[in-house]
C-alpha positions in Angstrom: 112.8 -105.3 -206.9 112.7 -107.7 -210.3 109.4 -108.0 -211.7 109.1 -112.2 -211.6 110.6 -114.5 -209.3 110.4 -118.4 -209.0 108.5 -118.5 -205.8 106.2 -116.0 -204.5 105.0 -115.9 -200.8 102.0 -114.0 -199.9 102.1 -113.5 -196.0 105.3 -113.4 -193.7 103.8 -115.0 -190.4 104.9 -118.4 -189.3 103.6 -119.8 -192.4 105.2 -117.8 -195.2 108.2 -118.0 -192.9 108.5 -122.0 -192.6 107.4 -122.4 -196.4 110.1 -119.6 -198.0 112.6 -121.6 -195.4 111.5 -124.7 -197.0 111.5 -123.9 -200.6 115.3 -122.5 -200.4 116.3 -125.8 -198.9 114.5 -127.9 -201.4 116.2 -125.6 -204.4 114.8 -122.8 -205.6 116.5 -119.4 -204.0 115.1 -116.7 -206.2 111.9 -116.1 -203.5 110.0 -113.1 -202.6 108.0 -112.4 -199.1 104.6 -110.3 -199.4 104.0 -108.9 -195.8 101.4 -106.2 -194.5 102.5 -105.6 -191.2 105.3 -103.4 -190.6 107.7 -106.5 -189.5 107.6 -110.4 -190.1 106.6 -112.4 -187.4 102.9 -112.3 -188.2 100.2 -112.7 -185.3 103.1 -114.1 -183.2 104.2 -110.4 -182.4 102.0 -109.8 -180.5 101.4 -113.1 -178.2 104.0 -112.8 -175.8 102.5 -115.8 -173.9 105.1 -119.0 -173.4 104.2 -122.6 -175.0 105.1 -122.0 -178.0 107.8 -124.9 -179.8 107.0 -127.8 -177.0 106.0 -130.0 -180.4 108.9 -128.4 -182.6 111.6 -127.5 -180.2 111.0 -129.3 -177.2 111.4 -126.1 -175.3 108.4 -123.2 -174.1 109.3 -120.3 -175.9 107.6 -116.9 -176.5 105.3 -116.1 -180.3 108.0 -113.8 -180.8 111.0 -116.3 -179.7 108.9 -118.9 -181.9 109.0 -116.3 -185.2 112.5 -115.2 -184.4 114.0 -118.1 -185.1 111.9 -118.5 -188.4 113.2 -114.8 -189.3 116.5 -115.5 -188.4 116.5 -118.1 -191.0 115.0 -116.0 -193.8 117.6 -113.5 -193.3 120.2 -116.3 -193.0 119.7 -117.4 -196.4 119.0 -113.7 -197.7 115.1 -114.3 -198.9 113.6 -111.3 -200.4 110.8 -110.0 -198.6 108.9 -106.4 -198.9 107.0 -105.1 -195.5 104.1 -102.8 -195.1 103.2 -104.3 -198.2 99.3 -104.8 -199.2 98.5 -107.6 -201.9 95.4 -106.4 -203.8 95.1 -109.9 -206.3 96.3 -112.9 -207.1 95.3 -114.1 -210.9 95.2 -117.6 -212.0 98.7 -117.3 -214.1 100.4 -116.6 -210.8 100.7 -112.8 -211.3 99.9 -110.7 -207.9 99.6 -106.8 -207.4 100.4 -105.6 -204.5 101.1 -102.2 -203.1 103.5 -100.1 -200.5 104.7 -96.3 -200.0 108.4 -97.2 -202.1 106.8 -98.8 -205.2 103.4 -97.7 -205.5 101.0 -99.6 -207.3 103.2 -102.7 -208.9 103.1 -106.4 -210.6 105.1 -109.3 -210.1 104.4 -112.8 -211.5 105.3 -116.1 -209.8 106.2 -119.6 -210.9 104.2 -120.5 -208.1 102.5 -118.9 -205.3 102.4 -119.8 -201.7 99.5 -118.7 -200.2 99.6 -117.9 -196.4 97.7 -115.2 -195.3 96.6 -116.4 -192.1 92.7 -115.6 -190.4 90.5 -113.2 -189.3 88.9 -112.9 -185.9 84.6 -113.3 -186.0 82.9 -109.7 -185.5 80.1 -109.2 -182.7 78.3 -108.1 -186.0 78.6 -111.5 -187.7 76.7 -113.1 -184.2 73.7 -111.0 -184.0 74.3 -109.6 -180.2 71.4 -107.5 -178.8 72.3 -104.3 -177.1 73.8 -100.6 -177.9 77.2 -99.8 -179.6 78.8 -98.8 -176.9 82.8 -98.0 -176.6 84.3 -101.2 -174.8 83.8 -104.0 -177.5 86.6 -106.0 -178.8 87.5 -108.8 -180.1 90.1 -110.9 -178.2 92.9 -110.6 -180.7 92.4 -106.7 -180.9 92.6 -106.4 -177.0 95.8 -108.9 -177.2 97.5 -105.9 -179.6 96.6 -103.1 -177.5 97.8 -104.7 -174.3 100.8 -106.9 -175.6 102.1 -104.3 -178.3 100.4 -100.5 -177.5 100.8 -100.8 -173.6 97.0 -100.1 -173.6 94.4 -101.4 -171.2 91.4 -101.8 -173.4 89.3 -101.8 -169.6 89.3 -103.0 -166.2 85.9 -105.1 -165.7 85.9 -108.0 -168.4 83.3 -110.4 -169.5 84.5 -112.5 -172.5 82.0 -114.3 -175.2 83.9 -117.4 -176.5 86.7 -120.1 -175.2 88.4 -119.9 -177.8 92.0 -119.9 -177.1 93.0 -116.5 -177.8 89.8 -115.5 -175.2 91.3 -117.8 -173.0 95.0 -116.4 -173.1 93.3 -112.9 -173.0 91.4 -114.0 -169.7 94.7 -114.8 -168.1 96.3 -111.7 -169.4 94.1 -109.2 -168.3 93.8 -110.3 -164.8 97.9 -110.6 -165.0 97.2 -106.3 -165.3 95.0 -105.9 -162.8 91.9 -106.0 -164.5 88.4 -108.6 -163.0 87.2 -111.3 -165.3 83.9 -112.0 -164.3 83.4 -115.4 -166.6 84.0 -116.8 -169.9 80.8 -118.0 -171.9 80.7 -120.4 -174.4 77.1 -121.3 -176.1 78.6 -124.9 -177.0 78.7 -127.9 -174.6 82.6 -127.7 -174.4 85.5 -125.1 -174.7 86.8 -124.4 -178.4 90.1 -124.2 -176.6 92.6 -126.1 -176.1 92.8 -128.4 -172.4 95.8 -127.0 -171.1 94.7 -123.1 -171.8 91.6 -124.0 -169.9 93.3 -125.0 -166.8 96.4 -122.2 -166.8 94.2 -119.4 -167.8 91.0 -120.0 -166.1 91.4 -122.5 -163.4 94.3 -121.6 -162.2 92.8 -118.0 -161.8 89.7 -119.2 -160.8 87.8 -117.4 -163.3 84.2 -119.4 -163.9 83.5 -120.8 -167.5 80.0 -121.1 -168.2 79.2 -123.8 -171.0 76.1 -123.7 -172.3 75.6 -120.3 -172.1 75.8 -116.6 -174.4 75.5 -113.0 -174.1 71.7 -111.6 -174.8 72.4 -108.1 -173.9 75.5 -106.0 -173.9 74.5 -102.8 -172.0 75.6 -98.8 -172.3 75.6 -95.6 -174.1 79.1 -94.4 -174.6 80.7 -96.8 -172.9 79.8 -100.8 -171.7 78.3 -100.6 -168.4 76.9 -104.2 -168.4 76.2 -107.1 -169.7 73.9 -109.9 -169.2 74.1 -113.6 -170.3 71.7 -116.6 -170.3 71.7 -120.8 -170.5 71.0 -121.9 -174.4 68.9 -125.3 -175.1 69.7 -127.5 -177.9 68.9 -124.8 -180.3 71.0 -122.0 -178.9 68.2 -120.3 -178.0 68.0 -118.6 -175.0 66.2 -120.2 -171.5 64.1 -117.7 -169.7 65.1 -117.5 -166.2 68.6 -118.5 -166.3 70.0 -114.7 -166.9 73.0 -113.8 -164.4 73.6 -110.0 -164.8 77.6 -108.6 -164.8 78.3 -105.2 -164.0 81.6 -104.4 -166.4 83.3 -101.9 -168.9 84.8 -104.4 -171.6 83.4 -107.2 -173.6 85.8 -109.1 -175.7 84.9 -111.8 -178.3 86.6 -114.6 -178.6 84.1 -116.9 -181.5 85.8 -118.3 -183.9 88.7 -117.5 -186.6 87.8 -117.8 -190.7 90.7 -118.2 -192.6 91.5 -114.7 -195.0 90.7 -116.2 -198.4 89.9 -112.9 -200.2 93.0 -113.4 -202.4 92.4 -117.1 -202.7 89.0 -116.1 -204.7 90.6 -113.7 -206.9 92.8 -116.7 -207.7 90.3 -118.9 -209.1 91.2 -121.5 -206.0 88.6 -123.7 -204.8 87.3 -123.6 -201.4 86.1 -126.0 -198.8 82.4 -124.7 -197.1 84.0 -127.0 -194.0 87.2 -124.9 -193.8 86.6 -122.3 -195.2 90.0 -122.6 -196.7 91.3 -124.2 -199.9 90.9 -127.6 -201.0 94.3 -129.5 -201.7 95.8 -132.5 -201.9 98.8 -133.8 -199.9 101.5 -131.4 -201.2 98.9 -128.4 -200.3 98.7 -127.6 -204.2 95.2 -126.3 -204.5 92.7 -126.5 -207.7 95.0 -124.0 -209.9 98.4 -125.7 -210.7 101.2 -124.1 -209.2 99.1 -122.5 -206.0 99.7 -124.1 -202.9 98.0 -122.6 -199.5 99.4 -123.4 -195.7 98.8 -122.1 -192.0 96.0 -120.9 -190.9 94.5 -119.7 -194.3 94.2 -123.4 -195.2 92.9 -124.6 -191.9 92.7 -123.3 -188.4 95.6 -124.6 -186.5 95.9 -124.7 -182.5 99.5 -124.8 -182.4 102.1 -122.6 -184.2 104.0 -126.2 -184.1 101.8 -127.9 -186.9 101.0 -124.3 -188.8 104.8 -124.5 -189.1 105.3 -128.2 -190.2 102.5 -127.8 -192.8 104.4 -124.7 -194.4 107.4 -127.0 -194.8 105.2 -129.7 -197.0 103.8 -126.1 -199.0 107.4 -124.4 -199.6 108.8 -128.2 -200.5 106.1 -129.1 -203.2 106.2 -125.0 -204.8 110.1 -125.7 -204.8 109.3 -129.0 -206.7 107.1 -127.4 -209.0 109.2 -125.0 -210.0 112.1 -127.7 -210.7 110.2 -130.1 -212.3 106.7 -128.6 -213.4 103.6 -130.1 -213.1 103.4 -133.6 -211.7 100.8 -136.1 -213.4 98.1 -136.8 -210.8 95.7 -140.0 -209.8 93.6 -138.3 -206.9 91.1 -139.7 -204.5 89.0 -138.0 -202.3 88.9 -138.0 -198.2 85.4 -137.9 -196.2 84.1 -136.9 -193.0 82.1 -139.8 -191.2 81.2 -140.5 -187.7 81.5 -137.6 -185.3 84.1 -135.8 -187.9 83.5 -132.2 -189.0 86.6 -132.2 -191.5 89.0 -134.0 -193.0 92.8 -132.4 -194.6 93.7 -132.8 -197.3 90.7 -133.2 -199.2 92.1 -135.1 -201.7 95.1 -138.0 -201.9 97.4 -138.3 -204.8 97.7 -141.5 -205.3 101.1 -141.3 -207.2 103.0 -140.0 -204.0 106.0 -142.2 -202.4 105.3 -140.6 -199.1 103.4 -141.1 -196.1 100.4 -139.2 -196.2 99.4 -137.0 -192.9 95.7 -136.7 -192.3 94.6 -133.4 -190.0 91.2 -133.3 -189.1 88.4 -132.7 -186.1 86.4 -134.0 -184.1 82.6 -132.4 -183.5 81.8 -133.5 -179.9 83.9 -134.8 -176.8 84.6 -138.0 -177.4 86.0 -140.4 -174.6 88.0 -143.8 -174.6 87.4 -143.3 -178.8 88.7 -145.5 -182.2 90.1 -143.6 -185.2 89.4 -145.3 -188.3 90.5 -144.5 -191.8 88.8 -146.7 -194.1 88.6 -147.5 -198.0 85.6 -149.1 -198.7 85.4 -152.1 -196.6 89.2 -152.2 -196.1 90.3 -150.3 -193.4 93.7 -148.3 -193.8 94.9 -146.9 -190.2 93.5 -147.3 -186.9 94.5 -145.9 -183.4 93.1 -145.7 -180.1 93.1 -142.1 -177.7 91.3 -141.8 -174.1 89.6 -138.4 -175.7 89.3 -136.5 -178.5 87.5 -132.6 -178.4 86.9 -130.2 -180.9 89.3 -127.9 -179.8 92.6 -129.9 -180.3 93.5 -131.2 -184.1 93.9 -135.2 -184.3 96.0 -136.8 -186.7 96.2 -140.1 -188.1 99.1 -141.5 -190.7 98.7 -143.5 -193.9 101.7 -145.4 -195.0 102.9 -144.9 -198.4 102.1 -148.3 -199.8 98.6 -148.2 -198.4 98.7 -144.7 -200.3 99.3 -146.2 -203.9 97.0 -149.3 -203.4 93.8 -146.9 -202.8 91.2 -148.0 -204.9 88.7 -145.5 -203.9 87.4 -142.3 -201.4 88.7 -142.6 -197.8 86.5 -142.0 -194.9 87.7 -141.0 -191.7 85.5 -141.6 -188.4 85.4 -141.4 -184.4 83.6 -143.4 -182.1 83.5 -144.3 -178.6 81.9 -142.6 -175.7 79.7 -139.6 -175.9 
């Protein structure tokens, strides 16, 4: 292993894998991959689930099919990558220390840095849940491993906290086993999952969703023997006779993902309090030149399909940087307004040639709605949809020429019906 390479990709999931892909096709071959896990492939490994690719590929395919093909092409064009390999720091001059079992303790330095390290599943301790500590509390993710790669049944009598989508799958997966989902509970208004996981995993199963409502009490001494939820009011706080009691041996969380942006801080990047990821501009370069973040460590994706086409834009740009250095920038800044919770990139370049794709989301459901990207009293891009919900990412395009006649902040909003 050299001591310096060009590019420098920190995470082999579907994100490092689409950005070191990216970079070698844009020009720059001398790339290393920085992977924990004992195989590339990331989180997809172990979500054996089909629906993967239908954006991409046009085809259903498998998180593992998905990755394969993203591996195949690493090895293909013979990138570098190290597994079982722990990265400890990334310093603002691009240098990162990592660590395995081969090499030890080492250094390598970068002429720039992809960062993709993916997320992190919430904790029942970072929500507060009454009750014991009982054996027979997961979250959703950890189940998904035990089932999916151990061959483990984590229990038979289910209650899950949380629609997001990996509680969804997990829902449909466990009942697939053998196991009885009493109900998924979700203390917002809607899911946090996407439409067609809803239907497929709990409709189609007939498993009740309960909107509106939380767990208060998870019950048992060694092991869960209960648990018992309640209706929340606008305040989340709990409503006094509306508890339903479940007899069951397994709780699994499914309440959120936050992006893993340990190594981002050691880096000096700046953060986003809305994402919780880095702030960047269109080519995903963050606030220290030459550091450019994609996947889920930038933003929590729904589909694999965008994580992937957002690597592409991170790998192109390092592979740019590299050739040409650092580009000169004019930047303007994007805004949430009506009914938006966040808005990527948080920033514009305004010398780019390109058409600039905005991701952002939506806080409420929002039926027979208007998306409106505005510069002042100009505005830039419109479209119409018959919903928008928090759980699915919207996009909306700004041409390139409506790019480089900006003449201020952008502001991107939602309205229609409530």
């Amino acid at each position: 292993m050299k001591t310096s390479y060009d590019i420098i990709i920190i995470g082999g999931g579907p994100a490092g894998l689409a950005a070191a892909i990216s970079a070698y096709d844009n020009g720059v071959k001398d790339i290393l991959i920085l992977e924990r896990e004992s195989s590339l492939g990331g989180i997809l490994n172990q979500c054996i689930h089909n629906g993967f690719g239908l954006a991409r590929f046009k085809e259903s395919l498998t998180g593992p099919e998905y990755a394969e093909r993203f591996i195949d092409g690493v090895v293909e064009r013979n990138i570098e990558y190290l597994t079982e390999t722990t990265v400890l720091s990334v310093s603002e001059d691009k240098k990162v220390t990592a660590m395995n079992v081969d090499n030890g303790v080492f250094t390598v330095s970068g002429k720039a840095i992809v960062l993709s390290m993916g997320c992190r599943e919430r904790s029942r301790g970072a929500l507060n849940v009454a009750g014991t500590r009982p054996a027979g509390v997961y979250s959703a993710g950890t189940a998904q491993k035990y089932v999916n790669i151990l061959g483990y049944m984590p229990g038979k009598s289910v209650v899950i906290l949380g629609s997001g989508d990996i509680g969804l799958i997990m829902a449909r997966r466990m009942t697939l086993e053998g196991a009885k989902v009493h109900a998924v509970c979700e203390i917002m208004p809607h899911s946090s999952g996407l439409k067609r996981n809803i239907v497929q995993c709990l409709d189609d199963f007939d498993i009740p969703l309960y909107l509106n409502h939380t767990i208060i009490d998870i019950e048992g001494k060694n092991r869960v023997s209960g648990v018992t939820i309640a209706q929340v009011d606008e305040n989340k706080k709990p409503i006094k006779g509306t508890e339903k009691h479940f007899d069951c041996d397994t709780v699994l969380f499914s309440v959120g993902l936050i992006p893993e942006n340990e190594l981002s801080k050691t880096a000096g990047v700046s953060l986003s309090p809305r994402t919780k990821g880095a702030v960047v501009d269109q080519t995903r370069e963050t606030s220290v030149d030459g550091i450019f973040a994609c996947g889920n460590v930038l933003q929590v994706h729904d589909l694999v399909d965008f994580v992937s086409e957002e690597a592409e834009i991170a790998g192109k740009y390092a592979a740019s940087y590299v050739l040409n250095g650092k580009e000169e920038k004019k930047v303007v800044e994007t805004n949430c307004g009506t009914n938006v919770t966040y808005v990527l990139p948080q920033k514009i370049n305004l010398n780019s040639n390109e058409n600039v794709k905005l991701f952002f989301r939506v806080n409420k459901v929002i039926k027979n709605c208007v998306v409106t990207v505005s510069c002042g009293d100009e505005v830039i891009a419109t479209k119409k949809k018959k919903i928008s919900v928090p759980g699915e990412m919207e996009t909306a395009l700004l041409l390139a020429d409506k790019v480089k006649n900006l003449k201020g902040d952008i502001v991107v909003s939602v309205e229609g019906e409530i």
